[in-house]
Backbone as a chain_set.jsonl record, in Angstrom:
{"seq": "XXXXXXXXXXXXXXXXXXXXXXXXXXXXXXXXXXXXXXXXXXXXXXXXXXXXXXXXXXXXXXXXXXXXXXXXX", "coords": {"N": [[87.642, 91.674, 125.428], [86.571, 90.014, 128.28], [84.157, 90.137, 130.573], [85.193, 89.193, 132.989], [87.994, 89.202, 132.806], [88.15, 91.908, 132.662], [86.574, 93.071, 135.019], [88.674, 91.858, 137.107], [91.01, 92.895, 136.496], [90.317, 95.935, 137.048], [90.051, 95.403, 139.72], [92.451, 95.266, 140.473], [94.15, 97.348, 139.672], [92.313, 99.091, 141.29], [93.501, 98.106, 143.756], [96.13, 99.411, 143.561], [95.625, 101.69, 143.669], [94.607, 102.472, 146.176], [96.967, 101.521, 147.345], [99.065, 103.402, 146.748], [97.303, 105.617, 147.909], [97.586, 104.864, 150.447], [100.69, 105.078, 150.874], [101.273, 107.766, 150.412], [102.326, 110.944, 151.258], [100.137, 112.494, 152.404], [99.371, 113.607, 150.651], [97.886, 113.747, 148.747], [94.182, 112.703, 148.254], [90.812, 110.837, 148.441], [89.814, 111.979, 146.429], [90.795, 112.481, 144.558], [91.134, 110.453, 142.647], [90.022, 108.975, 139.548], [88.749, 106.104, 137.939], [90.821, 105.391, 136.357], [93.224, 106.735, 136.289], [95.414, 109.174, 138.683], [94.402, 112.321, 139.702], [96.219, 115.289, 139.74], [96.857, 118.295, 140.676], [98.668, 119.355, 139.085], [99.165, 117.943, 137.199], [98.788, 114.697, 135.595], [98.406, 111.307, 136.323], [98.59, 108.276, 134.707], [97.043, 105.233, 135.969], [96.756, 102.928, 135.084], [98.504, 102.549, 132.498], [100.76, 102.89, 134.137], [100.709, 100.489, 135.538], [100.216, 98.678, 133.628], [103.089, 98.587, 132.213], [105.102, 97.727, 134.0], [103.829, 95.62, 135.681], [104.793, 92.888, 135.003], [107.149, 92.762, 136.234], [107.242, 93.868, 138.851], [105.248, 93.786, 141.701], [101.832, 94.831, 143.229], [102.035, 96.429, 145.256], [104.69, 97.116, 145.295], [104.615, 98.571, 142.539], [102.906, 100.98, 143.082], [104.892, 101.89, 145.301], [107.255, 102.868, 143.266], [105.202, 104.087, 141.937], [104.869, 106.498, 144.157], [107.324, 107.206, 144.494], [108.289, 108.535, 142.284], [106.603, 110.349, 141.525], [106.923, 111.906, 143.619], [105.065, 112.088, 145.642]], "CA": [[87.956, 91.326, 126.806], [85.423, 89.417, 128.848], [83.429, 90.917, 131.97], [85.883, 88.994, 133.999], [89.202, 89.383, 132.721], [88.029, 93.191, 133.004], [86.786, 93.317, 136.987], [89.996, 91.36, 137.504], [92.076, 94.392, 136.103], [89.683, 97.031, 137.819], [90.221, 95.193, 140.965], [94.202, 95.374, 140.482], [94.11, 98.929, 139.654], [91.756, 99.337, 142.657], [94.349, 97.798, 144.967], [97.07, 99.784, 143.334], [95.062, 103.142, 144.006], [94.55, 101.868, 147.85], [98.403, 101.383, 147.909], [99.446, 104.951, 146.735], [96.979, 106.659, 149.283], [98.325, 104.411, 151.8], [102.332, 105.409, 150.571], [101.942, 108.701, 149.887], [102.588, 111.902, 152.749], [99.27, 113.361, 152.603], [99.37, 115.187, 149.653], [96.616, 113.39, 147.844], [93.119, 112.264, 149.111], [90.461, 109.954, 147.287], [89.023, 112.8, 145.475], [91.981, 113.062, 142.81], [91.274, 109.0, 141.892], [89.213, 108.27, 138.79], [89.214, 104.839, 138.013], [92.468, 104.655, 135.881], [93.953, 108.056, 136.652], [95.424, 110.245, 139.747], [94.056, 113.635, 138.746], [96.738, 116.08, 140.764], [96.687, 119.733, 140.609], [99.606, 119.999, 137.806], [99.182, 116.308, 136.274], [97.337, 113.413, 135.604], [98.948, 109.561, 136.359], [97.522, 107.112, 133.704], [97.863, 103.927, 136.308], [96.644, 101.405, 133.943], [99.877, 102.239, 131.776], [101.896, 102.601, 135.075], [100.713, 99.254, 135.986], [100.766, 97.663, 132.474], [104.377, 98.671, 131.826], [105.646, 96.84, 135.345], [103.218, 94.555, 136.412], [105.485, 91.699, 134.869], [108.175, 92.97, 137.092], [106.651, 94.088, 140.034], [103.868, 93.768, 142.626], [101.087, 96.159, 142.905], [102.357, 97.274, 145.95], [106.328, 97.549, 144.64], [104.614, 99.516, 141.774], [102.563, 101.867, 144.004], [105.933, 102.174, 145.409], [107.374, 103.122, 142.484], [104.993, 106.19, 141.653], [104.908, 107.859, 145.097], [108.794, 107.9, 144.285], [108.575, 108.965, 140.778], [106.162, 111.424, 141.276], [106.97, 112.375, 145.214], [103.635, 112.145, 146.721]], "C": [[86.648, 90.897, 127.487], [85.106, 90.029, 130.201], [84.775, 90.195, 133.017], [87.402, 89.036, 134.326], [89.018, 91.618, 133.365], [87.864, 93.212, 134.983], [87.697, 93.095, 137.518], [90.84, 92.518, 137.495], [91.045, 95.861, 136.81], [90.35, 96.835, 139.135], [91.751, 95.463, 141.22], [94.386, 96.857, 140.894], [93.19, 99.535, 141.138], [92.916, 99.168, 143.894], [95.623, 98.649, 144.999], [97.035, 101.633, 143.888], [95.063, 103.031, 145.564], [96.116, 101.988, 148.328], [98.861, 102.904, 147.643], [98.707, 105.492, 147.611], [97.877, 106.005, 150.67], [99.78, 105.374, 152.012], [102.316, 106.987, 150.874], [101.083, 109.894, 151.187], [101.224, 112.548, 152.512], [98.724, 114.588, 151.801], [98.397, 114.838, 148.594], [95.172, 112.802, 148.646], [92.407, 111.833, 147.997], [89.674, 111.076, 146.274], [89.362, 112.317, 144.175], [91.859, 110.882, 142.454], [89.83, 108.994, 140.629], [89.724, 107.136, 138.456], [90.076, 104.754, 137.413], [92.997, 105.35, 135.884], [93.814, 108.591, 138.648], [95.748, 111.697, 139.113], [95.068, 114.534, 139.849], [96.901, 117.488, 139.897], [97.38, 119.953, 139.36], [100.211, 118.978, 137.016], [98.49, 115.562, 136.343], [98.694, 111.68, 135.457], [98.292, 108.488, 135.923], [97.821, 105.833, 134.715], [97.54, 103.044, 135.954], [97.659, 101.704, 133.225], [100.436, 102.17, 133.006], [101.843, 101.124, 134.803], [100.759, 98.262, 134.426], [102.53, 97.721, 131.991], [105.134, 98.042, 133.057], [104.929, 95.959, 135.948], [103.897, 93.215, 135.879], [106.896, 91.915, 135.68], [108.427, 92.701, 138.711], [105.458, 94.075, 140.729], [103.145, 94.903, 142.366], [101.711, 97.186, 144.231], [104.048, 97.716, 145.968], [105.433, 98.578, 143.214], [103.978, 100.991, 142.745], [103.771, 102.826, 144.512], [107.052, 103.394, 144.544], [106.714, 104.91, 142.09], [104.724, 106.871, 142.489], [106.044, 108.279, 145.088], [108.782, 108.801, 143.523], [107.857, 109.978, 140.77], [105.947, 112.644, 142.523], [105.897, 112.797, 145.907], [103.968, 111.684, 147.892]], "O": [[85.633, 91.52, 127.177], [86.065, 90.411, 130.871], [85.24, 90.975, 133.847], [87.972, 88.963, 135.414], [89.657, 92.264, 134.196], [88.717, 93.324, 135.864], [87.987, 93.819, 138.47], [91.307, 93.01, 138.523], [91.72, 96.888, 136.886], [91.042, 97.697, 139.677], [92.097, 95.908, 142.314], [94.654, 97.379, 141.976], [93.647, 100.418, 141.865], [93.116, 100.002, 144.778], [96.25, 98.764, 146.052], [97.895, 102.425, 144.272], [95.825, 103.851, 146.076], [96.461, 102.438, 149.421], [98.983, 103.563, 148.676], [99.419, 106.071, 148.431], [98.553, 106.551, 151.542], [99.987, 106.149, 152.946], [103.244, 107.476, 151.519], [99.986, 109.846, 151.742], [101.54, 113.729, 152.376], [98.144, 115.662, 151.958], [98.147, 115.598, 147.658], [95.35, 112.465, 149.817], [92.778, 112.075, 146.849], [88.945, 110.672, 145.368], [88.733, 111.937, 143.187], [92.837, 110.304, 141.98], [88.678, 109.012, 141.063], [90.933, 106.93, 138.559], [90.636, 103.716, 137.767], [93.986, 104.958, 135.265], [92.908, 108.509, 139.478], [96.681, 112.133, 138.438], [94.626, 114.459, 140.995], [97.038, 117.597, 138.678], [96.837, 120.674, 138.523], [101.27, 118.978, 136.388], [97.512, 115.583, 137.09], [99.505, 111.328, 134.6], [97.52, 107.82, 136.611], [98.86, 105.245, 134.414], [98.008, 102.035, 136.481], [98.165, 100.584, 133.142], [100.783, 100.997, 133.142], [102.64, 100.538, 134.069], [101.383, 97.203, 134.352], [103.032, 96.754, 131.419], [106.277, 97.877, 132.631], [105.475, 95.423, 136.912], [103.427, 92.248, 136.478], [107.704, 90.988, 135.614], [109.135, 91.993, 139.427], [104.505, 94.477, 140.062], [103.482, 95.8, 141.593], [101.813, 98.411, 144.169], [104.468, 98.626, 146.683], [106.092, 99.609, 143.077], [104.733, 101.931, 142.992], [103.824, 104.043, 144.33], [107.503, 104.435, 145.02], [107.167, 106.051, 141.999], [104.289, 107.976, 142.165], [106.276, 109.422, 145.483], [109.199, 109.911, 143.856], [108.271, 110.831, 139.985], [105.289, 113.684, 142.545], [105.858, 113.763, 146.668], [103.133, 111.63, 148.795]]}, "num_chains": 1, "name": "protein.A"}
């Protein structure tokens, strides 16, 4: 993968992390983000698979969507 196909996909995943704090009631803060995980008290959210398994579907912010449902943040 080339330096730029990569920042490209950081930056996604960046925007996708931005959209779940936005979405979600207050029950997470930027601590729990490493760059391709949300680390929460009694799980971990891989969102480079979230987002590779629906990003031909859906937006970043319809996936975002997606896992404050799925995981009720």
């Amino acid at each position: 993968m080339n330096n730029t196909k990569l920042l490209e996909n950081l930056k996604i995943l960046q925007d996708l992390k931005f959209e779940i704090y936005k979405r979600c009631s207050n029950s997470i803060d930027y601590h729990n983000f490493n760059v391709l995980t949300l680390n929460l008290p009694n799980r971990t959210i891989d969102l480079a698979d979230f987002y590779k398994r629906h990003n031909q579907e859906y937006s970043v912010e319809e996936i975002a969507g997606l896992i404050v449902n799925e995981y009720e943040l």
